[in-house]
C-alpha positions in Angstrom: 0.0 0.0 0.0 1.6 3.5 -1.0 1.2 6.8 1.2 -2.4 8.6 0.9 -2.4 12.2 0.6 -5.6 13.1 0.7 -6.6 16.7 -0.6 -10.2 17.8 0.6 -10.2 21.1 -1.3 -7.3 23.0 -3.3 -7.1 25.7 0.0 -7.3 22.8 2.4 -4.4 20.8 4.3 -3.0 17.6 3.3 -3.2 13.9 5.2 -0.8 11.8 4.8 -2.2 9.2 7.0 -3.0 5.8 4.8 -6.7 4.7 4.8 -7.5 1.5 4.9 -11.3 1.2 4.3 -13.5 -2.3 5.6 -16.1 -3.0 4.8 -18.4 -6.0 4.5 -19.1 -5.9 0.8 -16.1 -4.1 -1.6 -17.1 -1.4 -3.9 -18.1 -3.8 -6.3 -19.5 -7.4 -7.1 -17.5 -10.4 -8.8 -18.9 -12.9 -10.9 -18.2 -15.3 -13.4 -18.1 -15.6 -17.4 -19.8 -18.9 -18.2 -17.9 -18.8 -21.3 -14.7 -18.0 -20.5 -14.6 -18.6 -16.4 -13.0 -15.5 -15.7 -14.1 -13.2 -13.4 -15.4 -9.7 -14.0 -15.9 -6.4 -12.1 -20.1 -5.2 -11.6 -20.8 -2.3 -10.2 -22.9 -2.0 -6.8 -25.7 0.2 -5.7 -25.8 1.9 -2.3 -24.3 4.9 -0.5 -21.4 3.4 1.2 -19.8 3.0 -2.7 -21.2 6.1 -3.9 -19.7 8.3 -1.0 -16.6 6.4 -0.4 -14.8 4.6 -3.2 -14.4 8.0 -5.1 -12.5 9.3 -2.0 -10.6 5.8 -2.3 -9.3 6.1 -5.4 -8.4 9.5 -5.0 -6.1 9.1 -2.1 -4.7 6.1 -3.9 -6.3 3.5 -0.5 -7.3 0.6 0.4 -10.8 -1.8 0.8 -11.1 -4.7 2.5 -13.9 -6.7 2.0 -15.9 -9.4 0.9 -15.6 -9.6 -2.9 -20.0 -11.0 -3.5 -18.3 -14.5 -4.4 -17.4 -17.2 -2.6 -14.2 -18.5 -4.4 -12.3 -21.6 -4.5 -9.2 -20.1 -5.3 -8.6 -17.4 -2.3 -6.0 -16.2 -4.2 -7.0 -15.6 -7.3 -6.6 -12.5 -8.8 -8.9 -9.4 -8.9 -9.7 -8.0 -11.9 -9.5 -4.4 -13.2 -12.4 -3.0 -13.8 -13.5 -2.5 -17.8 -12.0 0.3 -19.6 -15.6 1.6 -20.3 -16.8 1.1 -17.2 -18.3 5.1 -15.9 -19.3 4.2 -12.4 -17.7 5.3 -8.9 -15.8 2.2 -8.5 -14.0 2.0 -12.2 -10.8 3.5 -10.7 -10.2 1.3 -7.7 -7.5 -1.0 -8.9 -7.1 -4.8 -7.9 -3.8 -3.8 -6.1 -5.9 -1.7 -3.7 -7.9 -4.5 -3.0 -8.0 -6.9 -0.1 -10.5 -9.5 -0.5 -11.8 -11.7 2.1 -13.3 -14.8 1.8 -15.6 -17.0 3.9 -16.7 -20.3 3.7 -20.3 -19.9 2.4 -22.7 -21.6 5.0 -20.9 -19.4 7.7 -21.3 -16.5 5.4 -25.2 -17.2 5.1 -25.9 -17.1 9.0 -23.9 -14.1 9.1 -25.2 -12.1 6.4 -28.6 -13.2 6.1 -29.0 -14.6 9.7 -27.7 -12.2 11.9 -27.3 -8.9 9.5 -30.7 -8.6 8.3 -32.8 -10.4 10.7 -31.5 -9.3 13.6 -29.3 -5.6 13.0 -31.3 -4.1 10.0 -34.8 -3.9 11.5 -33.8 -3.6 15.1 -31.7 -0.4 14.2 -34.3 0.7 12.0 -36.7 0.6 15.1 -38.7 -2.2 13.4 -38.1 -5.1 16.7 -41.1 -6.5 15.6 -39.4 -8.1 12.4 -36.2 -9.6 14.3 -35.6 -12.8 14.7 -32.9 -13.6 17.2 -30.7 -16.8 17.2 -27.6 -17.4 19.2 -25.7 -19.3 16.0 -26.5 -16.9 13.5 -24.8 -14.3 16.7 -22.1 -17.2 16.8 -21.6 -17.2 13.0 -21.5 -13.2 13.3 -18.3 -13.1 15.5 -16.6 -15.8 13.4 -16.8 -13.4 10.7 -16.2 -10.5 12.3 -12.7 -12.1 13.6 -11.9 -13.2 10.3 -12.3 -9.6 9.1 -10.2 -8.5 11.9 -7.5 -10.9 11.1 -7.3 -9.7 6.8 -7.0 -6.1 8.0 -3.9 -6.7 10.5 -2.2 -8.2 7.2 -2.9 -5.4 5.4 -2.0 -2.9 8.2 0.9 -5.0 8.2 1.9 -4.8 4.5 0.9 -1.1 4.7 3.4 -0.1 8.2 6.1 -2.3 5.6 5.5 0.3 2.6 5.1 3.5 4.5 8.2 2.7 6.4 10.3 2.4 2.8 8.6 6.0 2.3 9.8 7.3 5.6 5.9 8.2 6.7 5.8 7.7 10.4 1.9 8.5 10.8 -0.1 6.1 12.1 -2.4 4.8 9.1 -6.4 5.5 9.9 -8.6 1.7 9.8 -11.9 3.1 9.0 -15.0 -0.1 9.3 -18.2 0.9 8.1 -21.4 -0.5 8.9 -23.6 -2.9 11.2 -21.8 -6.0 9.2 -18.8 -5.6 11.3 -20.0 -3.9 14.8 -17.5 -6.0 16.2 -14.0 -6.1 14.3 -12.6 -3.1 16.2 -11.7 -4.6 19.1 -9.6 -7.7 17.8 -7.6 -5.3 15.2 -6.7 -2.9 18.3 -6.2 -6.2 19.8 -3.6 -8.0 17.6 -2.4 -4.5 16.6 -1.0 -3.7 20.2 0.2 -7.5 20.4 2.0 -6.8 17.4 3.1 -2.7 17.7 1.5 -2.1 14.7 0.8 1.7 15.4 -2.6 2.8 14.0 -5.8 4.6 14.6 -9.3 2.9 14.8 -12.8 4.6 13.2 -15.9 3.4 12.8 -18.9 4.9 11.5 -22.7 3.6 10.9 -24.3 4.4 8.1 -27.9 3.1 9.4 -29.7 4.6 12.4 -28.8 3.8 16.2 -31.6 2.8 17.6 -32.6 4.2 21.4 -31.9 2.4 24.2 -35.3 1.0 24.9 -35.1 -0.7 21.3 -31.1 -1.8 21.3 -31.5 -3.6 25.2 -34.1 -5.9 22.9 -30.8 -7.8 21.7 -29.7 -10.5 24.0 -25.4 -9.5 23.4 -26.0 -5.6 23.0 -23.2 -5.4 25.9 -20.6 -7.0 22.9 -22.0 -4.6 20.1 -21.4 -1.6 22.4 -18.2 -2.8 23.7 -16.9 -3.7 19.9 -17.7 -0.3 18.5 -15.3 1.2 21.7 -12.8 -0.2 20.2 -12.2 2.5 18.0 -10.8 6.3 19.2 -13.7 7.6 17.1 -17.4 6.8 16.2 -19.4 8.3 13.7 -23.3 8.8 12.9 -25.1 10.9 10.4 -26.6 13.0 13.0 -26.4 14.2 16.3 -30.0 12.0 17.8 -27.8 8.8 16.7 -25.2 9.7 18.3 -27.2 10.9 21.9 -28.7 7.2 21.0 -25.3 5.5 21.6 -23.6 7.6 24.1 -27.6 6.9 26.4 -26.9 3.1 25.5 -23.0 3.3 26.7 -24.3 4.5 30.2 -27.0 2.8 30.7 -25.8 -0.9 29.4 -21.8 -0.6 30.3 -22.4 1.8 32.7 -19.4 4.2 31.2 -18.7 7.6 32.1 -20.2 9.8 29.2 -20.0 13.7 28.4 -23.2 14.3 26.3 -22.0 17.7 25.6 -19.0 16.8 24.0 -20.2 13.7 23.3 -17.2 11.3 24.4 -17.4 8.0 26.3 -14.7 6.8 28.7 -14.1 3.1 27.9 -11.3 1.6 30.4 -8.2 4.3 30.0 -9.0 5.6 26.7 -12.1 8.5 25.8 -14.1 7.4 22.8 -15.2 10.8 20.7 -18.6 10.3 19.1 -19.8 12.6 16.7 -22.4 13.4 13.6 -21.0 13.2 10.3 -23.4 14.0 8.0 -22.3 11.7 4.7 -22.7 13.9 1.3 -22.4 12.6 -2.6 -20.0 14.0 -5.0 -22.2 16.9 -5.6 -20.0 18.3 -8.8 -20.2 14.7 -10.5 -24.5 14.6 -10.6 -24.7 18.3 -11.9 -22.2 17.1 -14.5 -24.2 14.3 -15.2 -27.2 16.3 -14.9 -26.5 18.6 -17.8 -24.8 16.1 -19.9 -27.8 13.4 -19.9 -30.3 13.2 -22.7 -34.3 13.5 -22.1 -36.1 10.1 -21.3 -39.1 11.6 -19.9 -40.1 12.7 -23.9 -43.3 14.3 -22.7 -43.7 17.7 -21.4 -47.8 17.3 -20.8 -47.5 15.5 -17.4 -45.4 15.8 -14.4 -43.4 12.9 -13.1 -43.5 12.3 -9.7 -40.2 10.1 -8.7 -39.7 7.3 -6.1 -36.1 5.9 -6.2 -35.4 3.1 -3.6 -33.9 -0.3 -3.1 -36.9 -2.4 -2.5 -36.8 -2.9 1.3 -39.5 -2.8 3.8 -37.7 0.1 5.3 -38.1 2.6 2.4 -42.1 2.7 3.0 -42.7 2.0 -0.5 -46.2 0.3 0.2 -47.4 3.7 2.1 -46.2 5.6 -0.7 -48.5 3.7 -3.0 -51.3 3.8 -1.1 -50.4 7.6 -1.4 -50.4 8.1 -4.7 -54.1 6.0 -4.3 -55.4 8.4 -2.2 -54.1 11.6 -4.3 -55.6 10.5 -7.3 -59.3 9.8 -5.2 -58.9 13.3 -3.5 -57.4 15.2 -6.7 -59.0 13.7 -9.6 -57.5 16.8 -11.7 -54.4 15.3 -11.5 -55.8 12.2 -13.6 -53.6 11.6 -16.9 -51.7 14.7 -15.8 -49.1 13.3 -12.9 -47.8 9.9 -12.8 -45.8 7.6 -10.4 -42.2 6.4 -11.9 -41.5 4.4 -9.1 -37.6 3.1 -9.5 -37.2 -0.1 -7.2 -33.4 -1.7 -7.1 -33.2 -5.5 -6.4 -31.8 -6.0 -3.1 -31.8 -8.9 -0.9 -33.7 -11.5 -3.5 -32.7 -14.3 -1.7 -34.5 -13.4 1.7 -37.8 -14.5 2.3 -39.2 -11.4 3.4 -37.8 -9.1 0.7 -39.5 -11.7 -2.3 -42.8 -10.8 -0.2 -42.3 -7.2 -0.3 -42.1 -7.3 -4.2 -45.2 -9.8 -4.1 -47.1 -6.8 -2.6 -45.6 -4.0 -4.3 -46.5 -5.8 -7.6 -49.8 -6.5 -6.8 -51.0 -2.8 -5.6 -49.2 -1.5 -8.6 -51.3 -3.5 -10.7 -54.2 -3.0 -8.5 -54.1 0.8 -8.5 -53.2 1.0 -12.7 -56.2 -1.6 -13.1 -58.6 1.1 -11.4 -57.2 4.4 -12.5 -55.8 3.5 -16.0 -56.9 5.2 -19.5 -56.3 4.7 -23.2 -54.2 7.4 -22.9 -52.6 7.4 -19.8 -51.5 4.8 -16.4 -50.8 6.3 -13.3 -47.9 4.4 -12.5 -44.6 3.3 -14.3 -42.6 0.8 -12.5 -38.8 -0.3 -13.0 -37.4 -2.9 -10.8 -33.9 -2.6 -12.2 -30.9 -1.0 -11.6 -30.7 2.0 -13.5 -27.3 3.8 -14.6 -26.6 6.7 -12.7 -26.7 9.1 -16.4 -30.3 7.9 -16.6 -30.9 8.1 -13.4 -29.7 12.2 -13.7 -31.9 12.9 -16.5 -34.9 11.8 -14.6 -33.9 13.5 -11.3 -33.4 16.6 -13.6 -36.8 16.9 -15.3 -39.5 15.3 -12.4 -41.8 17.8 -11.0 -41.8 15.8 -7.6 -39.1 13.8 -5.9 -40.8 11.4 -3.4 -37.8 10.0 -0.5 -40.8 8.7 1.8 -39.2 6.2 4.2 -40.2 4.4 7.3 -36.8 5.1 8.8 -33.2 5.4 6.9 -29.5 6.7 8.1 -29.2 9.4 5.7 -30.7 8.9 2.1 -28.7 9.7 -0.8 -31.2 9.8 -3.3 -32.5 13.4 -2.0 -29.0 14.6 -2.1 -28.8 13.2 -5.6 -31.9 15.0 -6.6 -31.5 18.2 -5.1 -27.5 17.9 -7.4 -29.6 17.3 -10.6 -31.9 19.8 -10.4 -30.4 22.5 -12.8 -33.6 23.3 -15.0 -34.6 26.9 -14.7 -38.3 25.9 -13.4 -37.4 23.2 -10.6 -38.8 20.6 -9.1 -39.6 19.3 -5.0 -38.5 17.4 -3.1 -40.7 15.9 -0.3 -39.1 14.2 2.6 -40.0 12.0 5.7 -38.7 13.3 9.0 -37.6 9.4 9.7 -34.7 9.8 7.1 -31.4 11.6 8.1 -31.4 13.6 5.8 -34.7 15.1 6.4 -32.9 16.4 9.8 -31.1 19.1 7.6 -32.9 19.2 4.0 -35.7 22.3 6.2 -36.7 23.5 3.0 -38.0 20.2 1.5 -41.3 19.4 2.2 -41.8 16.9 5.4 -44.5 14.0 4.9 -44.9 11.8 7.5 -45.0 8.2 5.3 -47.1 6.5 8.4 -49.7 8.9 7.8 -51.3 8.4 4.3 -54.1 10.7 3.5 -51.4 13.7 5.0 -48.6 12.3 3.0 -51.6 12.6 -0.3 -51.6 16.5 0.8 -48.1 17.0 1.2 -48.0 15.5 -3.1 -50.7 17.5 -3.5 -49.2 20.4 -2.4 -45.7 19.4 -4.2 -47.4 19.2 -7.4 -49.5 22.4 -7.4 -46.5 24.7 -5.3 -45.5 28.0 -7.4 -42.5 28.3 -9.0 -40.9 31.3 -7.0 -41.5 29.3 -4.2 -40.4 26.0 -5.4 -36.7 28.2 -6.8 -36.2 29.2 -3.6 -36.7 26.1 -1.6 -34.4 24.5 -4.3 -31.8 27.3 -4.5 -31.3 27.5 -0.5 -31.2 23.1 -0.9 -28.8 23.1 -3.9 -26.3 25.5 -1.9 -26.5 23.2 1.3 -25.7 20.2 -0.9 -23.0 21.6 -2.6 -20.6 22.8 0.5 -21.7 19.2 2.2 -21.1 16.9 -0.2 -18.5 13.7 -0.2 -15.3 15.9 0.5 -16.5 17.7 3.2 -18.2 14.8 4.5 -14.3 13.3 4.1 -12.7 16.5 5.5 -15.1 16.0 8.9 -13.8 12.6 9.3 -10.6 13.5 9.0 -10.8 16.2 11.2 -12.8 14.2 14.0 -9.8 12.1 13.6 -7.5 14.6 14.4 -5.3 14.3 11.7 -5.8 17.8 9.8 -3.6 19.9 12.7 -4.6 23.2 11.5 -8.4 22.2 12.8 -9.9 22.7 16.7 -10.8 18.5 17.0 -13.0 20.1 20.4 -12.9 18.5 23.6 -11.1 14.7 23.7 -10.7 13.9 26.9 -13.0 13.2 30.2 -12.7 15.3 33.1 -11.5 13.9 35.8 -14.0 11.7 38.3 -15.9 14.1 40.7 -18.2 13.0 43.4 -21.3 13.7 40.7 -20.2 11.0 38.7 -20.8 8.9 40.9 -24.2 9.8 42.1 -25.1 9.8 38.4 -23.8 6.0 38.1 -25.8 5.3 41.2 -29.2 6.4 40.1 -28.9 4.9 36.5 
């Protein structure tokens, strides 16, 4: 691995810390040519690759991860990605690359046992739909130490190269995500075993439940204990991070400053903060003004939906939405329709093949009652999309719909807001349970849960004047552009403590005082 200098901005400092990103997935998805058994590059959906690989392959890092395969050969070659290949991940080269494999039944209870039956709805407040099981838990450790185990070889070959480059700064091991709650530990671990200097981050890129949903899982006390292994823990905003810090207290019984938001955790002093993720902002305008039209008619407004197809993203609400607009607001008959995008995620889970069972069937329920000669109300794609299609549509719909049940951030109004460069824009509407509707104010919140409001709040989208609907958009577009991916890179940086001409804030715990104690006491 080669030194990263990471430049956030052409005025800003330089890092030359080396980043060694690990995740559970890397930026991209192996399979195999029937014809010619060779493996190829595909690209993945999802914010983790959209927000981080590009600040990968700029500072020339490095991904560990688990390569969507399960090979025979754990040591055969990654391939580069195709020279026509536009996507985030085309630059990421196979030498950047650390791929970990896992023997495939493990894998299952892992992923598919633990991940999302257990961590995806419980985080998304959803306990109801968690199914707890100690060897799927079991299955999840295994993993997590063989994780741990890939990235001490590759902070070993990394100390081995920076060393040759005279670079004595410790290199930054950033995990993302629930996959791998527990990693942090067993790298400090090994690394202290080993004096591998380095500095441990983690960051979450799905909601942290509140206490009184988190204590539901029977080895919460490991998953809090696992994510202190790290000097610094990330959120998207500051409610996920009171979330954690209230869960640290009142399960480990740690010392916590909720003002500064650190955590003691034996000798060291945890710093937890919000990091808001952005997109590369610059890239979707770009793509933006560079896509053709697809929507070739001018006569009726598109309202958008764009979601992976997960019972998370509230996409049956929506519908039943859309329903209730077109029986409250019959002028908007063969005037507005629904282009509901829905990316293929999770096929292989019970639940998610369910989901598209019922999606399917009140699509065709809703077109079979509302449909004309001339005109059906809603337009369904359950595809991936490529992000220059995907720009042309964000550019020319009336309405953006990002309606979900609950969600960590949400790209996809970002990516909007970036792509709307028309002269007459469009608006967004937003549910309060995403992270991103904790900033995006001048977006219009609809409460998903609540369907006949959420059929006002369209309403209201569709018929809003345009010098209102410039100024929402203007005041968004400016927000999204000075918090996109590099500044979202540059606060992570910074909350590591490696740009020195930045105030980090507070670090350390005050010393005990009698109060503390009382506190612990009455918890």
């Amino acid at each position: 691995m080669v030194e990263t200098e990471i430049v956030i901005t052409n005025s800003e400092p330089v890092t030359k810390a080396s980043l060694i990103v690990v995740s559970n997935r890397l930026p991209f998805v192996l399979s195999r040519d029937p014809k010619t058994d060779k493996l190829e590059r595909k690209a993945s959906a999802g914010g983790l690759v959209t927000a981080v690989c590009p600040v990968v392959i700029k500072g020339k890092g490095l991904w560990v991860g688990w390569p969507g395969i399960h090979l025979e050969d754990s040591n055969e070659p990654i391939p580069e990605s195709n020279p026509t290949d536009q996507t985030p991940t085309a630059g990421l080269k196979s030498d950047q690359v650390v791929s970990v494999n896992i023997n495939a039944a493990i894998f299952d209870s892992y992923y598919n046992g633990c991940c999302n039956k257990i961590f995806w709805p419980l985080f998304h407040s959803m306990p109801g739909r968690a199914t707890f099981g100690a060897e799927h838990w079991h299955n999840y450790v295994t993993v997590n130490k063989h994780f741990a185990a890939r990235t001490i070889e590759a902070l070993e070959k990394c100390l081995e190269q920076n060393k040759a480059l005279d670079n004595n700064t410790p290199p930054i091991i950033w995990i993302h995500d629930y996959h791998l709650m527990l990693a942090a530990n067993w790298i400090r671990e090994k690394a202290e075993e080993k004096q591998l200097p380095c500095r441990l981050a983690f960051f979450l890129h799905i909601p942290f439940p509140p206490w009184d949903i988190f204590r539901l899982f029977p080895w919460a006390d490991e998953i809090l204990q696992g994510m202190l292994g790290c000097d610094m823990v990330g959120f998207h905003i500051q409610d996920y991070c009171l979330n954690f810090v209230d869960c640290c207290q009142r399960n480990l019984g740690c010392r916590v400053d909720r003002n500064n938001l650190l955590v003691e955790q034996g000798e060291r002093t945890v710093r937890i903060r919000p990091l808001p993720i952005g997109i590369p902002y610059d890239r979707f305008v770009t793509l933006a003004k560079t896509a053709g039209k697809l929507l070739k008619s001018d006569k009726q407004k598109i309202i958008l939906g764009v979601d992976r197809l997960d019972y998370t993203k509230g996409l049956v609400h929506r519908l039943m939405a859309f329903e209730t607009l077109l029986e409250k607001y019959p002028q908007h008959k063969e005037k507005v329709s629904l282009l509901q995008i829905s990316v293929p995620s999770r096929t292989d889970v019970k639940e998610y093949r369910e989901l598209k069972e019922e999606v399917d069937q009140l699509i065709g329920r809703i077109n079979g009652r509302f449909t004309t000669a001339n005109w059906a109300p809603i337009r369904y794609i359950y595809d991936y999309v490529a992000q220059d299609d995907l720009a042309a549509l964000y550019r020319d719909a009336a309405v953006c719909l990002v309606t979900p049940l609950r969600d960590g951030m949400n790209l996809v109004a970002k990516e909007f807001v970036a792509c709307q460069i028309n002269a007459s824009p469009g608006v967004l509407v937003i549910s309060p349970f995403a992270g991103a509707g904790e900033m995006m104010h001048e977006a219009l919140l609809c409460n998903p849960y609540e369907v006949h409001a959420a059929a006002e709040v369209i309403h209201r989208a569709l018929t809003m004047p345009e010098d209102e609907r410039i100024l929402r958009m203007s005041r968004l577009r400016r927000r999204e552009s000075e918090c996109d991916v590099s500044n979202w890179m540059r606060s992570f940086l910074k909350a590591m403590g490696t740009l020195d001409v930045d105030d980090v804030g507070t670090t350390i715990m005050q010393p005990v005082t009698v109060d503390d104690f009382d506190d612990y006491l009455l918890k």
